[in-house]
Structure formats: structure tokens, C-alpha cells
Steps between C-alpha positions, in 0.01 A plus 500: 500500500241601211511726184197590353525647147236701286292708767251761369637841473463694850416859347320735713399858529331686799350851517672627833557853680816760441701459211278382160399140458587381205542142323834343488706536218650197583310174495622157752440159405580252720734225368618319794429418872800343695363341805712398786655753676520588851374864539658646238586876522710626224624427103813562354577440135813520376507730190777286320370132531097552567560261823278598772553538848254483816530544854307293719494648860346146676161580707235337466577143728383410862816623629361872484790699335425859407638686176797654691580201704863424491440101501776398225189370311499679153626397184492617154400328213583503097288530192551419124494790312106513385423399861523075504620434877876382456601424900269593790798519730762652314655688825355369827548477880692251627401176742732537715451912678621829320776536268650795327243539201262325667111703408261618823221668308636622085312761356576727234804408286718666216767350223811644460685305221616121608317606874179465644433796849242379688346788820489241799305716776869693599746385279588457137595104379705465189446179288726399150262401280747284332671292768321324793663663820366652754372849561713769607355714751517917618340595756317860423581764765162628636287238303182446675253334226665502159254415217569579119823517323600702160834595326561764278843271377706660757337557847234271652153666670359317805139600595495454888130519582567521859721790493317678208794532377752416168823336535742569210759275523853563212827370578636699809154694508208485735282773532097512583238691244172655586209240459140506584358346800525143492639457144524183345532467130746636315610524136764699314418604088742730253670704773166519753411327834138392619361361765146392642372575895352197661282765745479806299379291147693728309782469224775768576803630251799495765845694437742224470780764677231569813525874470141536457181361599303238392273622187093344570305380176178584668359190446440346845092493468605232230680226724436363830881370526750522243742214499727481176551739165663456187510805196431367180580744308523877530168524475375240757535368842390176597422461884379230764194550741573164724123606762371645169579127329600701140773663289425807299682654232546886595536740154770739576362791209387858617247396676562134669219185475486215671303154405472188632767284255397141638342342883679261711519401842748661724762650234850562628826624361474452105783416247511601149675332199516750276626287167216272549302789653350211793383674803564221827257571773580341854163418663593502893231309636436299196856297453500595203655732189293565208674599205295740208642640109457868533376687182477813393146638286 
């Protein structure tokens, strides 16, 4: 395991089709590349401590497991806050078969206080982040592919790529919202839920009560497969194009931009620390997270 301090600053800014090109108002530097991991998918920080969290769904090995494999074989691991690798195997399989808890392929994750969710292709697992026990597990009634995870502080919001689908998910509630085809990330921001389309390369506002549809950015000419997205602020969206190997920062004013923020190989689903303002970027292919101080111009 490496960490590599003091990269150049990653700042781009394309001239592309549709809505206006424009340059970032936000800059990247890199601070930090923790190396290691084993395909890792998704970042969670927790808003209270600045401890990081990453899923690592387990493919790449001779034994020819696929990103939805239920194998037993993923783990997550823990980061310092700032992004220094604290335990690589913080919640693991086990040696000895399946277990209640026990990860196939984690994805996208969420913090509720004291508890880590993590979307396990169809079901939710339930870690304490204080105590070392094992993960409770619910099964998710039509799950075919879960993906991301958000909260609002009350209900949880499952992206289920497979289904196209949302899964929101309150104590003694579970209904599905409308989602675009093949949705994958998914982010919730001052009383609004977003969400990115692996195949239609868009970023979508969704209803979080599912009476209406799914409202398009029109920004697909943009991305050639949107993984993860974050909002900033309420002026900016920050996505990731994992085929396009780049996040952009999307302005949100009258008339929406989108630049290139930084390049990277294979970007998956981001986490934001938003008291340190540190942007974690899961590189899939890579084994790696890099970790960059966003600023604002």
C-alpha cells in the first residue's frame, strides 16, 4: 500500500457540444493516491469524523469473478480522515463460506449516524462503525442490481441499475421511484434527488415521492457513461465519466456548463468531505483512490 502526496493540480477545460463550455470554477489538486485496493467501486465519508469508507467488489484474479458475482469475496476498507489508509480489511469475507454480513460484490454505500449501508447486488448490509460485529443483512424485495446509496436522514435511496429503478427504503416503507434506464449514481442535496444513467449519459432530477418522471439535464453528448455524482454546492454538480476516464463539474445557473474538473482512469462512485472539502475518487481498474482539495475561484 502507497500514498503519494503533492501531485500537480488536474484542472481542465474542454470546448464540447449542447450546453456552454465553460472553465471550472472549481480547481482539483491531487493530494493523495492510496494504492492497494481490490477494484474499488464506491466512497463513503462520514460527515462527523472525516473517516472514509470504500467498497472493494473483488475482480480482477484468475478465478474470473464478475462485478455482480455473489462469491462472498468483498470487503470494505477504512481511511483516516485526509485519506492515510487505516485497515484494508476493515469488514471482509470470511475463510470459512458465507456468513450473515458476509460482502459478494459492495458498491455504493451511505452513513447514517453510528452505521455504515452498504448496496450488495440485492440486499442492503448494515455495519456499526463502532463495534466489530458482523453485518446485518435485508434482503431488498425485487432487487436485481443495486448500485448507489443516499439518505436524506430519514429514508435510504437504492439505485438498482438493473431494474432502472429507485428503492426507498424508511422504517415500515418500501416503495419504487421512477429512474432512468440503467441508473447508477445517486446523490441527495437540500431537499433534491439526482441521479446519473450509465446508458443514457445523462444527469436526471428524480421526485423523491415517484409521482413524476424523471427530469433529463440534456447533457448526454457530454459523457459516454456516467458512474458517480456529488453537488457541491447549489450551484454545481460534480459527476463521474468511468469510459470517458473524467469528472466534470456541471454549473447549475440559467443556462448550465460543463468542464472537465480533473482526468483519471476509470472513475467510479465519488465521496465528498465537505469540512475538509477532499473529493475521494475510486479508480476501478486502477486499485486505487485518489484523493484531491477542491477550491473554489
Amino acid at each position: 500500500m502507497r500514498r503519494v502526496e503533492g501531485a500537480a493540480v488536474c484542472l481542465l477545460a474542454g470546448v464540447m457540444a449542447g450546453a456552454v463550455a465553460a472553465r471550472a470554477e472549481w480547481t482539483a489538486e491531487r493530494v493523495a493516491v492510496v494504492e492497494g485496493f481490490q477494484t474499488p467501486e464506491s466512497v463513503a465519508v462520514d460527515p462527523e469524523s472525516g473517516t472514509a469508507y470504500v467498497s472493494n467488489v473483488v475482480t480482477a484474479d484468475s478465478a474470473g469473478q464478475g462485478p455482480w458475482d455473489e462469491d462472498g469475496r468483498g470487503f470494505i476498507s477504512r481511511l483516516k480522515p485526509g485519506g492515510q489508509l487505516d485497515v484494508l480489511q476493515w469488514r471482509e469475507k470470511t475463510r470459512r463460506g458465507l456468513r450473515a454480513g458476509t460482502l459478494n460484490a459492495p458498491k455504493g454505500m451511505c452513513i447514517i449516524p453510528g452505521q455504515l449501508r452498504v448496496a450488495d447486488i440485492n440486499r442492503m448490509v448494515y455495519f456499526d462503525m463502532i463495534r466489530d460485529r458482523p453485518g446485518i443483512v435485508t434482503p431488498i424485495r425485487r432487487a436485481q442490481r443495486l448500485n448507489d446509496m443516499t439518505t436524506d436522514g430519514k429514508a435510504v435511496y437504492l439505485s438498482d441499475t438493473g431494474a432502472g429503478v429507485i428503492h426507498r427504503l424508511a422504517p415500515g416503507e418500501h416503495c419504487l421511484l421512477r429512474a432512468p434506464p440503467a441508473v447508477n449514481g445517486v446523490t441527495w442535496f437540500q431537499g433534491k434527488l439526482y441521479a446519473v444513467s450509465w446508458s443514457e449519459h445523462d444527469v436526471y432530477e428524480l421526485d423523491p415521492l415517484g409521482k413524476t418522471e424523471p427530469r433529463a439535464f440534456g447533457l448526454a453528448s457530454h459523457f459516454t457513461a456516467l458512474d458517480g455524482i456529488e453537488v457541491l454546492d447549489e450551484e454545481t454538480i460534480l459527476v463521474s465519466d468511468f469510459s470517458g476516464n473524467k469528472v466534470s463539474a456541471i454549473g447549475l445557473k440559467e443556462e448550465k456548463t460543463v468542464a472537465t474538473l480533473l482526468e483519471t482512469t476509470t472513475p467510479a462512485d465519488m465521496g465528498l468531505d465537505r469540512q475538509r472539502m477532499l473529493l475521494y475518487v475510486p479508480l476501478f481498474t486502477a486499485d486505487q483512490v485518489e484523493v484531491y482539495r477542491l477550491e473554489k475561484k
